[in-house]
C-alpha positions as CSV (number, residue, x, y, z in Angstrom):
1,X,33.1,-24.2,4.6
2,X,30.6,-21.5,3.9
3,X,28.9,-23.2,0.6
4,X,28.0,-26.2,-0.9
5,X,26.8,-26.4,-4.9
6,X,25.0,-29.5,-5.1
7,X,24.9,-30.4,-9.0
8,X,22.1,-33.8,-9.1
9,X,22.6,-35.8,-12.6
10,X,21.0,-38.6,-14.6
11,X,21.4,-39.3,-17.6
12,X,22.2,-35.6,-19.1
13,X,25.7,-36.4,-21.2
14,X,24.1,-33.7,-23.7
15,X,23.4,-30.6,-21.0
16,X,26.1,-31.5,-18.1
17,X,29.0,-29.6,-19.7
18,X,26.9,-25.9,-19.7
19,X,26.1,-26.4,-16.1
20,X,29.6,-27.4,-14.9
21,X,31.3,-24.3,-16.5
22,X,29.0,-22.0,-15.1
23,X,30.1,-23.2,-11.8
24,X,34.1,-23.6,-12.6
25,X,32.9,-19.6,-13.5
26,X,31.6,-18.7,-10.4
27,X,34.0,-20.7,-7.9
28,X,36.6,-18.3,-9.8
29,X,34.6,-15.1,-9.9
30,X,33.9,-15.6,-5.8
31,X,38.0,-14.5,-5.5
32,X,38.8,-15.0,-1.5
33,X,35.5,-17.1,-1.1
34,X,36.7,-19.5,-3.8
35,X,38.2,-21.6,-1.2
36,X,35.5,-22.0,1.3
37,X,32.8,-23.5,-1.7
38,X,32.7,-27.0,-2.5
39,X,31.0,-28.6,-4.8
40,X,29.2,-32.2,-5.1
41,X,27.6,-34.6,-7.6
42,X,25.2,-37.0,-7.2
43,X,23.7,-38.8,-10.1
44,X,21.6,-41.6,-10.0
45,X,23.9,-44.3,-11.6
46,X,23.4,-43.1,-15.0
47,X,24.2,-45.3,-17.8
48,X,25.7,-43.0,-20.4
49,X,28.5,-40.8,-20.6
50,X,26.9,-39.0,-17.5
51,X,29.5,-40.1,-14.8
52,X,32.8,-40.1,-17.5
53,X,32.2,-36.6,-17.9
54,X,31.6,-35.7,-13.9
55,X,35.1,-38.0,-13.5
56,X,36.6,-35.4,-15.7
57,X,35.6,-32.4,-14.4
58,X,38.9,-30.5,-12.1
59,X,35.6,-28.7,-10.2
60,X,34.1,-31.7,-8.5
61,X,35.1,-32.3,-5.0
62,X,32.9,-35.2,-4.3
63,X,31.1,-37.5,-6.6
64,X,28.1,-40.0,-5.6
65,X,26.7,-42.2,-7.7
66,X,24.1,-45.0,-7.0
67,X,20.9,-45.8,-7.6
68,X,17.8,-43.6,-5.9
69,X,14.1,-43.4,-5.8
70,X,14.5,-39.8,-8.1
71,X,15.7,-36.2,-7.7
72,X,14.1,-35.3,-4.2
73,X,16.1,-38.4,-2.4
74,X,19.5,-37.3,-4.7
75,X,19.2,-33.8,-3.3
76,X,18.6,-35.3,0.1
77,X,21.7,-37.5,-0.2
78,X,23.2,-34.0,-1.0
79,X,22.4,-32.2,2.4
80,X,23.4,-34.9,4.6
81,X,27.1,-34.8,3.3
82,X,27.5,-31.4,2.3
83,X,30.0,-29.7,4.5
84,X,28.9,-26.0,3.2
85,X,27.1,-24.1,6.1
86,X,24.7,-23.0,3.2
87,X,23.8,-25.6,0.2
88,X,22.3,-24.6,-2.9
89,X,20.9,-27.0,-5.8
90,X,21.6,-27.2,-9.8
91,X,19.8,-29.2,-12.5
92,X,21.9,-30.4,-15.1
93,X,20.9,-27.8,-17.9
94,X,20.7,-25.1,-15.5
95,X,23.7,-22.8,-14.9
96,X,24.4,-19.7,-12.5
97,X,24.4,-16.1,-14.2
98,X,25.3,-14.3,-11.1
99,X,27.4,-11.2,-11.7
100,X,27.4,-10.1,-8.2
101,X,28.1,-13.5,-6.2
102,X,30.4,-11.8,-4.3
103,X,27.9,-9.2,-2.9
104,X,25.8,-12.9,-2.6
105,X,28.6,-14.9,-0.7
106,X,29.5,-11.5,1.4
107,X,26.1,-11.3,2.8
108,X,25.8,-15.7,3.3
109,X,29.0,-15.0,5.5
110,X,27.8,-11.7,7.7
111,X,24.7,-12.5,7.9
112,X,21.5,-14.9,10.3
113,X,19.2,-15.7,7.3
114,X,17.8,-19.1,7.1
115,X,16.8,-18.9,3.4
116,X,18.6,-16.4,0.9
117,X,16.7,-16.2,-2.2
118,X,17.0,-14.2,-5.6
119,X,15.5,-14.0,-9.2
120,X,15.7,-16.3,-12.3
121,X,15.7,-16.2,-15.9
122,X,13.2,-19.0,-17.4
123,X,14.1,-20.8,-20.5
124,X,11.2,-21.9,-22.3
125,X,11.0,-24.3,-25.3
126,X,11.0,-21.8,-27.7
127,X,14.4,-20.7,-26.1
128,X,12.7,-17.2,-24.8
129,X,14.6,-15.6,-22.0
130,X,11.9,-14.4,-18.8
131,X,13.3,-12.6,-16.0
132,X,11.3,-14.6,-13.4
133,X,11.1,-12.0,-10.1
134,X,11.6,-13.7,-6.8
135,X,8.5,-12.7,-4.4
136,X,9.1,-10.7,-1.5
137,X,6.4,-11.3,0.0
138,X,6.1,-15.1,1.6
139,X,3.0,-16.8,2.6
140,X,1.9,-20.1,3.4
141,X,-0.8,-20.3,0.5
142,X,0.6,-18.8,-1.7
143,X,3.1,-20.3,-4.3
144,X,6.8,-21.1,-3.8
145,X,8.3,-17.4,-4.6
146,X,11.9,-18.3,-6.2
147,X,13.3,-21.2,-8.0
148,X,15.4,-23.7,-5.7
149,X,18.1,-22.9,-8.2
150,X,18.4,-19.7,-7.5
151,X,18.0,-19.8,-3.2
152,X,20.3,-20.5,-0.5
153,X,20.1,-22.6,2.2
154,X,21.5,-23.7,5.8
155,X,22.1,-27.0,5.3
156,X,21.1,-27.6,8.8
157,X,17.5,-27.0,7.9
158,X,17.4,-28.9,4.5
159,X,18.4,-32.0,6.9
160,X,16.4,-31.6,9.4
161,X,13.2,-30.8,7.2
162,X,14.2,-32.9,4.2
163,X,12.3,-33.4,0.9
164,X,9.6,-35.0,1.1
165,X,9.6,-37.7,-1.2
166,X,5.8,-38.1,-0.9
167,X,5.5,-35.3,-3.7
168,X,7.0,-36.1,-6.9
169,X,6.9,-32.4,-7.9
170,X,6.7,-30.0,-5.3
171,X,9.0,-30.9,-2.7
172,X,11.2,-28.3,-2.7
173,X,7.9,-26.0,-2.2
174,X,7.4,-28.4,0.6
175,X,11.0,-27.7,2.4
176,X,10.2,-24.0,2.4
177,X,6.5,-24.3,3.6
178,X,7.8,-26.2,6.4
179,X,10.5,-23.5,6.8
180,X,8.4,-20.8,6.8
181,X,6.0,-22.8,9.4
182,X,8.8,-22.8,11.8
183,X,9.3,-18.9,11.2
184,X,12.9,-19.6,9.6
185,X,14.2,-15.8,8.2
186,X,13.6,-15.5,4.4
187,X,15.6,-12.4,2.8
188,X,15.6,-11.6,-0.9
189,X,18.4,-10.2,-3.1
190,X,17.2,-8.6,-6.2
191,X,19.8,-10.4,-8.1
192,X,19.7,-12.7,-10.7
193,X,21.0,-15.8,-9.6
194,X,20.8,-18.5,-11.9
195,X,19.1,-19.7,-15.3
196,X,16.6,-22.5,-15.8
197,X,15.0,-24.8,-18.0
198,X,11.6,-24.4,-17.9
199,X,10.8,-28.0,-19.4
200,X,11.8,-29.8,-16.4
201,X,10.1,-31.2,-13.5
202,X,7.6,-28.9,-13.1
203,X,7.6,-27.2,-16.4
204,X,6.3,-30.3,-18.0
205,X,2.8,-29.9,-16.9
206,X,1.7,-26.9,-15.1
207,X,-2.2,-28.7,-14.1
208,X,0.1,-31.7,-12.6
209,X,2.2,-29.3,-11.1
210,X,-0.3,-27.3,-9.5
211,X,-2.8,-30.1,-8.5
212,X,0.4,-31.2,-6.1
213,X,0.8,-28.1,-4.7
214,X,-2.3,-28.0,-3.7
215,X,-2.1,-31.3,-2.3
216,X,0.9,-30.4,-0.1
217,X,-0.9,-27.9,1.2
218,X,-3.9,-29.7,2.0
219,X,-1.8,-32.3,3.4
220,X,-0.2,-29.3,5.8
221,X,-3.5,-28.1,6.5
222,X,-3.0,-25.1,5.3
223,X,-6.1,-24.9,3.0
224,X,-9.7,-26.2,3.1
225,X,-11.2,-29.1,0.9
226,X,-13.1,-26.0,-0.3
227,X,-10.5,-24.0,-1.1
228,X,-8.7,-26.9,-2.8
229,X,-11.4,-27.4,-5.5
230,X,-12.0,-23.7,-5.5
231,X,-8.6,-22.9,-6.7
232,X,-8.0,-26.1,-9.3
233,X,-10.6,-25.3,-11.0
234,X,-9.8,-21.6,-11.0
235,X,-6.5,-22.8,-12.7
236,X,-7.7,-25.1,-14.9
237,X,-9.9,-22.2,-16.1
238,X,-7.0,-20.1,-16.9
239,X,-4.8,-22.6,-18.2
240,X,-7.5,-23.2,-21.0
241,X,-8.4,-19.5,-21.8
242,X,-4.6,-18.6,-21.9
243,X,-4.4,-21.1,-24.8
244,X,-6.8,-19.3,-26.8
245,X,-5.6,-15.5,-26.3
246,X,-2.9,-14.7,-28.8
247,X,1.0,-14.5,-27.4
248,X,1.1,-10.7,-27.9
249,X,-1.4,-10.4,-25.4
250,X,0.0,-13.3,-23.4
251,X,3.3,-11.2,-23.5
252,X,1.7,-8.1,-22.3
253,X,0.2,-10.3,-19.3
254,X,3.3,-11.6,-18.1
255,X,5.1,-7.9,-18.0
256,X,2.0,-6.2,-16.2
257,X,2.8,-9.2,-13.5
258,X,6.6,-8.1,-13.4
259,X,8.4,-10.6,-15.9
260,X,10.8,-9.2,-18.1
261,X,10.0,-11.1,-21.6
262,X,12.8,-11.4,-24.3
């Protein structure tokens, strides 16, 4: 098996439909590769129509449903029995918008990389479209270049790293720092690979979001107590003077930083 699509559910009867047809869509855009994907569920015992609508869904090849301590234990679950030699994670709400998965899937089969990775298109609440461009450029202090919706990964190295449940936020930036660490091969595709919801995990609350990143890495070592204060207060800095500059200026910002706003 070459892939596994992870799908990790609670609760989300309203935005589960969008995400499944996106993958039906892409298992039958992959063509010969269709066969070797599988695809697996694992919600968190919701209690609405959540599980009815995963039950009747022909795309599914396993389901899992139990209780768990939140996302980053579901998406654990999902490592340990994926089958795929690579496993990649959807929200429900999120959806792929890959037109070139086979040029994606070709290059997961021919090639040694640890990590593929690609771009995103960010959602925001007011239902703008941002072209979110993946990083090239990885470091350890620097933060998480792509989207874990939009990045590959052998499956091996998810369970043998795991998310750490420590951080309710950022573990999925904690996987790849510890990947990086142990000098795992990152490649980027400058394809767009999938569409997410900003208001989500991390969306919610950028200070919150950033305050654990910072955390994780102080927790790796990887910065100074210094450098942590240095920095939060940097970005609390910004976060208040971007409230008060007006969004055609904010606009102009994020495309002189490479986002395509529309």
């Amino acid at each position: 098996m070459l892939l596994t699509i992870a799908i990790v559910t609670y609760n989300c009867e309203n935005i589960l439909i969008k995400t499944l047809l996106s993958v039906s869509d892409l298992i039958k855009n992959s063509n010969e590769y269709s066969s070797l994907i599988e695809v697996i569920a694992i919600d968190g015992d919701s209690t609405d129509s959540t599980l009815i609508k995963l039950n009747e869904s022909k795309v599914l090849d396993t389901i899992v449903s139990e209780k768990d301590r939140g996302i980053y234990d579901a998406m654990n679950k999902a490592a340990k029995i994926a089958k795929g030699r690579y496993i990649i994670y959807m929200n429900a709400g999120d959806y792929f918008c890959c037109d070139e998965i086979i040029i994606l899937l070709e290059h997961l089969n021919n090639n040694e990389s640890d990590v593929v990775y690609g771009d995103t298109i960010v959602e925001t609440s007011d239902h703008r479209k941002i072209l979110s461009k993946a990083n090239k450029n990885i470091s350890l202090t620097n933060s998480m270049p792509f989207c874990h919706q939009s990045v590959f990964t052998r499956t091996r190295i998810v369970r043998d790293i795991g998310f750490n449940e420590k951080f309710n936020i950022v573990a999925d930036k904690a996987l790849f720092f510890s990947a990086y660490k142990k000098n795992c091969k990152f490649t980027y595709l400058p394809y767009k690979i999938s569409l997410v919801d900003l208001v989500g995990l991390s969306g919610l609350n950028p200070l919150a979001t950033y305050k654990e990143y910072l955390d994780m890495l102080l927790y790796n070592k990887a910065i100074h107590l210094i450098s942590y204060y240095c920095r939060y207060i940097v970005f609390c800095s910004s976060i208040s003077f971007r409230n008060v500059l007006p969004k055609s200026i904010l606009k102009l910002i994020r495309q002189l930083r490479g986002y395509d706003t529309r």
